[in-house]
N, C-alpha and C positions, 0 to 999 in steps of 0.2 A: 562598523562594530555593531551585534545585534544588541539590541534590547538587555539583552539576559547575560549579556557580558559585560554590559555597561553596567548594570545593579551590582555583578559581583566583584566588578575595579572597585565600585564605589562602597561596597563594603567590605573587601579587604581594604581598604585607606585607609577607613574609619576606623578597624578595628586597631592597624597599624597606630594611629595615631594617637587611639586610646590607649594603647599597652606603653608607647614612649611616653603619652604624659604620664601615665600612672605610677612610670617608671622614673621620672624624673619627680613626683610627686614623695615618692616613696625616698628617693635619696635626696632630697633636701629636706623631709624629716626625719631621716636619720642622721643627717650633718647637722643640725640645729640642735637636736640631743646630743651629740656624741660630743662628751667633755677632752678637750684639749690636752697633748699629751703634756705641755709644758706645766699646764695646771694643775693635772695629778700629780706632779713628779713636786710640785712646793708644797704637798700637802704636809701637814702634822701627823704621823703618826706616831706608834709606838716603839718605834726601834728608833726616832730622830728625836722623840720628846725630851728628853735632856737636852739635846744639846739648843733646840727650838727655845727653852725654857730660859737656858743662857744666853742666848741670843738677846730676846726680851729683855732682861735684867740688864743687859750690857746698855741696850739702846738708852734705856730709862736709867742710866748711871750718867751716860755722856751727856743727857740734860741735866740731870742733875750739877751736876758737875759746871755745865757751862752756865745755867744759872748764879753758881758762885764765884765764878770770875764775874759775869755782867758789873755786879757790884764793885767792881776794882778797875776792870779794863774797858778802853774804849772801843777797841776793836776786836772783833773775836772770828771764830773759826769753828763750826759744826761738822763733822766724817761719818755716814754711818754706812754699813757694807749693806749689802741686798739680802745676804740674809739674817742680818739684823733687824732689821724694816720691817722683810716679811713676817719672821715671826713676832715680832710685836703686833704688827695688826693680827696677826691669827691668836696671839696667847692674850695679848694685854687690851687691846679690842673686840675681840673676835668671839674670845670667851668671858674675860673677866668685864668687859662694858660696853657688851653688844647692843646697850643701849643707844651708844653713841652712834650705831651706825642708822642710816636711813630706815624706814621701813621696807620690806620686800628684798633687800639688798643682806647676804653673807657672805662669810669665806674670805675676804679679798685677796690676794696676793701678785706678787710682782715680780719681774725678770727686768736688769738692768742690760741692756745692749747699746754700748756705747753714747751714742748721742739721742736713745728714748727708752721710754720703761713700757714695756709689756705688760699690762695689769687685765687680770681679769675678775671678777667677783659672778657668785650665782644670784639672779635675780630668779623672781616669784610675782609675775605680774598677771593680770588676766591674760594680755596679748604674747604672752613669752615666758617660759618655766624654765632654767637654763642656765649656760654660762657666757655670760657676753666677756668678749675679749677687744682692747683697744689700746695701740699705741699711742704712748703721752710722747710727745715735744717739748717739752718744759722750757721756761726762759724769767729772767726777771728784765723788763721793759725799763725800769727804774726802780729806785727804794720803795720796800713794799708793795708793787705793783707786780703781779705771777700772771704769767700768759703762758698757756697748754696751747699747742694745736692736735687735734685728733684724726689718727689715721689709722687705716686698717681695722676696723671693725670689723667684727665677725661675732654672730650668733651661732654657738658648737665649734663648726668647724666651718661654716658658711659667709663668704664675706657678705657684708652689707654698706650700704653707705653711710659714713658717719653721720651725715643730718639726720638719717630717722633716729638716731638718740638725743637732738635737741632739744623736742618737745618735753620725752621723760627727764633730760636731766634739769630743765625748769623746773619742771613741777617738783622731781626731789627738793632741789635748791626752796624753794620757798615754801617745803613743807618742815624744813630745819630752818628758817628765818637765815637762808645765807644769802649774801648779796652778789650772785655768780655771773655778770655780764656773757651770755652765749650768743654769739655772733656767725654770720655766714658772710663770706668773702667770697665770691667765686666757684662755692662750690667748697668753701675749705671751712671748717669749722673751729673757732676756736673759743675758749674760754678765759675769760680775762677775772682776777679777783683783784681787789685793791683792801689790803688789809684795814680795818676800822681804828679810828682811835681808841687804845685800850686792848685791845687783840693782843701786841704785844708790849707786854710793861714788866720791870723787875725792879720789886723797891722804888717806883712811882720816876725811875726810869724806863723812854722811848726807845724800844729795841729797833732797830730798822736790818733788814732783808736786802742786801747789795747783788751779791753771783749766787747762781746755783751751775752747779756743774759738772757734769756725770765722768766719772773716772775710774775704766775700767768694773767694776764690781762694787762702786762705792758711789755717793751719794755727796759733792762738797759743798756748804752753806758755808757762805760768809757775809760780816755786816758789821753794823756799830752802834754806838750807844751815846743818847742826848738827852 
């Protein structure tokens, strides 16, 4: 092969290989921006805000509510549906005490699928502007003890590995003074919380956290009181 065949293999390759990274460049920032379809479709708008608005009110009735059994029954029973949940975090957090959320972190919402919850929220970081999405696993280990395991991340539409939100979900965790055990097994990431004393109390009654347990479109807590 002369000389001058060999410069132009070698730069068609190059060029070839510029235009696929740039091409693979290009659509992994656009899957990293591109909001999920499941997440637009829980948003709050204007043609749902009634009934979003009900929603809300319902979830904050069935506390209410089971706060005034606590005081009479030992054992109790929490139900809430998913889009109950969701819109309370969008109306009753979201809006009215978006205080409570982390910094950098909005929007949150959730999709119940059988045995995990789909949640996503938009984060506002230096490293990432967007909407991260992550399958919870839920579980209670024992009374007041909540173990998450987390799978399927994904940044837009883009999966990633759960561990690279370890770091960030420390640092939220102790920028809200929460005591959030994040742990790596394997490769598998999970979160462990162990409710504090006083977390949960009613009338200087100990609430304790027995099952959690997803059911169809619904949400079941159960537990008792000492």
């Amino acid at each position: 092969m002369k000389k001058r065949q060999i410069f132009r293999w070698i730069l068609i390759s190059g060029l070839l290989f510029f235009l696929l990274l740039g091409t693979a460049g290009l659509w992994l920032w656009h899957g990293v921006h591109t909001v999920p379809e499941y997440y637009t479709g829980l948003a709050v708008t204007e043609q749902n805000r009634k009934t979003a608005e009900a929603d809300s009110r319902s979830m904050e009735r069935k506390v209410q509510v089971l706060r005034r059994k606590l005081r009479k029954e030992q054992m109790w029973v929490l139900e809430f549906t998913q889009d109950e949940l969701n819109h309370w975090l969008a109306i009753a957090i979201g809006e009215k005490r978006s205080g409570m959320l982390p910094r950098r972190l909005r929007d949150p919402r959730g999709v119940i699928l059988e045995d995990r919850i789909l949640a996503g929220v938009t984060v506002d970081l230096p490293e990432y502007r967007g909407v991260v999405s992550v399958e919870f696993y839920p579980r209670i280990l024992e009374p007041n003890v909540v173990e998450v395991e987390l799978r399927n991340v994904s940044a837009g539409t883009v999966k990633v590995p759960a561990s690279l939100l370890e770091d960030s979900i420390r640092q939220v965790a102790r920028e809200i003074s929460l005591p959030l055990d994040v742990r790596n097994e394997g490769g598998r990431t999970f979160l462990r919380y162990v409710f504090r004393e006083g977390d949960l109390f009613v009338d200087e009654k100990s609430v304790e956290v027995h099952t959690l347990t997803l059911k169809g479109k619904s949400i079941v807590l159960t537990g008792g009181v000492h």
